[in-house]
Structures are given as C-alpha cells and as structure tokens.
N, C-alpha and C positions, 0 to 999 in steps of 0.2 A: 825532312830529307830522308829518303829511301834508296841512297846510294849510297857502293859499300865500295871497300876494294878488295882486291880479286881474295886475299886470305878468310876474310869474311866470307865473301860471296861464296867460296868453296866449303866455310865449316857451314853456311848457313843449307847450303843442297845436302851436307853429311848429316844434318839434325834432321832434315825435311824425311831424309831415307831411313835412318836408325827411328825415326816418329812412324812414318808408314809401317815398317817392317812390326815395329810390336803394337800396330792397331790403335795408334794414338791419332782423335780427332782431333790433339793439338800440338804445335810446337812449343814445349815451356823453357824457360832459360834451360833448366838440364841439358836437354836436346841440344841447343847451342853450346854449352858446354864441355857436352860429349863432339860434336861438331869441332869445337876449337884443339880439345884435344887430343883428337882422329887425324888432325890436317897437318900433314910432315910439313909443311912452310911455315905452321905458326908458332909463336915463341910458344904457346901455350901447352906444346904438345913433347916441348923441351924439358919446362918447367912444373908441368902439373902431370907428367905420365902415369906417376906412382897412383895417382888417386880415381884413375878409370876404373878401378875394382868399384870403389864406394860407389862414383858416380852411376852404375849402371846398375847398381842395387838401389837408388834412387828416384832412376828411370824406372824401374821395374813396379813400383808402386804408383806409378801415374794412374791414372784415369786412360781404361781404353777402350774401344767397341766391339763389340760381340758380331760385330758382322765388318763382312767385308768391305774397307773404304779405298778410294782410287785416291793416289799422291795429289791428285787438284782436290780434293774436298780437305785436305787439313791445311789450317787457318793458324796462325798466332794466338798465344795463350796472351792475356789479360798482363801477365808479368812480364812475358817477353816482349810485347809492345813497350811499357813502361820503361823496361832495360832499352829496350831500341832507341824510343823517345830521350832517354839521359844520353845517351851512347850521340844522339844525332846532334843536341844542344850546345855537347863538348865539342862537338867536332867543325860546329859551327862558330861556335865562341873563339874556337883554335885558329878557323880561317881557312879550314879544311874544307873541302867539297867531297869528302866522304868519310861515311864511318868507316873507321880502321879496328884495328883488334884491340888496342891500348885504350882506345874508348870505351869498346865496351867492358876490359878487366878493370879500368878506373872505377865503374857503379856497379860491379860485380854483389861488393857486399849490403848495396840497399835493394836487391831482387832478390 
C-alpha cells in the first residue's frame, strides 16, 4: 500500500524538498522525519520540535552528490522503504486504507 493521508503526504513532499535541496540521491527516514516535523498539521511537529536542531545535524551527514540532481531522480532509501513497508502492514492490520502519521511513529524506533 502507497497511500498516505494528506499529513504524510505533505511531510513526505517536505523530505522530498529538504533531500533535493542538500543534494541527497535519497530519501532516508531523517528526511521524513525532518518532513513530520516541518508540517504545522502533524502531531509531530508539536511534540518533537525541540529536536529539529539534532535532526538536521543528522541530515547533514547523509550521503550526497557532487553534482547536480533534478527532484524526479531521488528514490527512497533502503530504510525508509522498510519504515514505509511496517508503517503500510499496521495500517492494514488496522483496517486503514492509508498510512497515517501514528503508523509510521509506532516503528519509528526499529528504522
């Protein structure tokens, strides 16, 4: 399942943009992370604001490319798939037809 609701959908275009912007050929949970708590709608941005400091000292040690990539060549990292895939299973098991943000902070700490 690759449907999100719109809180998601919108941290997930905020990771896509803070990923482009510092030259990352991929989206990793961080991104998403940073993503969840960028987005005034989600809890996450309530509850985790204090810790945007670390989180982008975090980002900043990614893996990025030395030359110039266009927003359609970055792909999902390896982890953030895995995060997605748990995030999708629960959402399913729930009865939900889409992943929501509580899904994916539920396996936050096995990514």
């Amino acid at each position: 399942m690759n449907k999100f609701d719109t809180i998601v959908e919108g941290s997930i275009a905020i990771a896509q943009s803070e990923a482009h912007k510092r030259k990352s050929t991929e989206i990793y949970p961080e991104h998403l992370m940073f993503g969840l708590i960028n987005n005034p709608s989600s809890y996450s941005s309530r509850a985790l604001k204090k810790y945007v400091g670390d989180l982008e000292k975090l980002i900043a040690v990614l893996p990025t490319s030395k030359d110039k990539i266009s927003i359609d060549q970055i792909r999902a990292s390896s982890k953030l798939s895995e995060w997605l895939t748990y995030a999708s299973s629960h959402a399913i098991q729930s009865g939900n037809g889409e992943i929501r943000e509580r899904d994916l902070i539920k396996y936050l700490p096995q990514v």
